[in-house]
C-alpha positions, -999 to +999 in steps of 0.1 A: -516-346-222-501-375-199-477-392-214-460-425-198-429-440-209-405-466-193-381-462-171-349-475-157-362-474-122-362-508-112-365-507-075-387-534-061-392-550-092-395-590-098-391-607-128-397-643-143-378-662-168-388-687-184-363-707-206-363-740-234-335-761-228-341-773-259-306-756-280-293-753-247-261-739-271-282-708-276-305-708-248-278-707-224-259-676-236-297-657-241-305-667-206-269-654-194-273-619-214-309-620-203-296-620-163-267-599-170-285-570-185-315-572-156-287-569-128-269-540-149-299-520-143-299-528-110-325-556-105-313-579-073-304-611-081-327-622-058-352-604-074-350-629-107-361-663-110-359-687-138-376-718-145-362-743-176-390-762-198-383-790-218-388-767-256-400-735-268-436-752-272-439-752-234-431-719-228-465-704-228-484-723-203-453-721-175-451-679-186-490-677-180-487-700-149-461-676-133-474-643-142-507-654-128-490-656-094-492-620-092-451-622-073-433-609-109-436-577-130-432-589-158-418-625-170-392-632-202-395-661-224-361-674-241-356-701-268-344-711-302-362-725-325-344-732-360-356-743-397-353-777-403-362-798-429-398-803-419-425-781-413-425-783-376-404-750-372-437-733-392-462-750-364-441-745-335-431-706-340-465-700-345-476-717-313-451-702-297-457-667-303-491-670-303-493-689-268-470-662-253-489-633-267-526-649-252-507-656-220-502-621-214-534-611-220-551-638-200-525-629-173-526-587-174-490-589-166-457-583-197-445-615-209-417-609-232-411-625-262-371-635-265-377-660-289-355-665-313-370-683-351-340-685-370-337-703-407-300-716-394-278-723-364-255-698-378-285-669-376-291-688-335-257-687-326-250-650-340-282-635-325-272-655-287-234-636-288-222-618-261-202-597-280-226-587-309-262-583-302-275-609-278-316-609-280-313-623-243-302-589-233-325-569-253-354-589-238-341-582-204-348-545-212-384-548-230-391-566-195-376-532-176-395-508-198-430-527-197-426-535-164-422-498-150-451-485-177-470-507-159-460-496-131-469-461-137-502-467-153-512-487-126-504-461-095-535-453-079-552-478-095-585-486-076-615-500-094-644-481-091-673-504-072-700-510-101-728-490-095-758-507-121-780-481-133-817-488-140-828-479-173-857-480-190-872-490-222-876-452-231-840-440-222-819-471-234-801-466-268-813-488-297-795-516-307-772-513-337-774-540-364 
């Protein structure tokens, strides 16, 4: 059996953020730990780019739109979003997660999710420290670890050329109903 697992090989890889400035109080510090922790495992700063959008909602489309470009290995999505006192946290989560999860399927590439949905600022703030456990810098190393299984599953990686086979009336499989 082969068995592929991530790595902390990071050589040559590119990454994408992607980052709501909406609770730019929390985004900032995920953002920072996100940065920090990719450069710890040697990722070149040069090697990193980030793009702000205006809220979380917004996210998907720009993390589809760069991940389609083919230039990053995988691409991390930061943002708050916190309970309020209207259902709009329920509708925008949802959105959110769901958007980010089709964009990476649509886009064959990791798009992280480093979203934070939070019931308080208290729960936002704590979860975006520095010196307890930021989700910006756990995001940074999902994006490390999917990016190099990628990596290794796609070595080699040639299409075949699609060769159609004629078949026949006799020799093709019933249909199942």
């Amino acid at each position: 059996m082969k068995l592929h697992k991530g790595s902390h090989d990071t050589t040559g890889l590119r990454f994408g953020i992607v980052v709501a400035r909406f609770n730019k109080f929390v985004t900032s510090k995920l953002l920072s730990s996100c940065v920090d922790g990719l450069t710890k495992q040697g990722v070149k700063p040069d090697d990193i780019e980030a793009v702000w959008v205006p809220g979380a909602f917004e996210i998907p489309l720009v993390a589809r739109t760069m991940a389609r470009t083919k230039r990053f290995d995988a691409v991390i999505c930061l943002g708050a979003v916190i309970r309020g006192d209207t259902p709009h946290f329920d509708y925008i989560s949802a959105e959110v997660s769901r958007g980010i999860g089709q964009a990476a399927l649509d886009a064959d590439v990791p798009i992280i999710f480093g979203v934070l949905t939070t019931h308080t600022i208290a729960q936002a703030i704590e979860r975006s420290d520095p010196a307890k456990f930021n989700r910006g810098g756990e995001a940074a190393k999902s994006a490390i670890e999917m990016a190099t299984v990628m990596r290794q599953l796609r070595i080699g990686e040639e299409a075949p050329p699609i060769v159609k086979r004629e078949t026949s009336a006799k020799t093709r499989a019933p249909r199942k109903r």
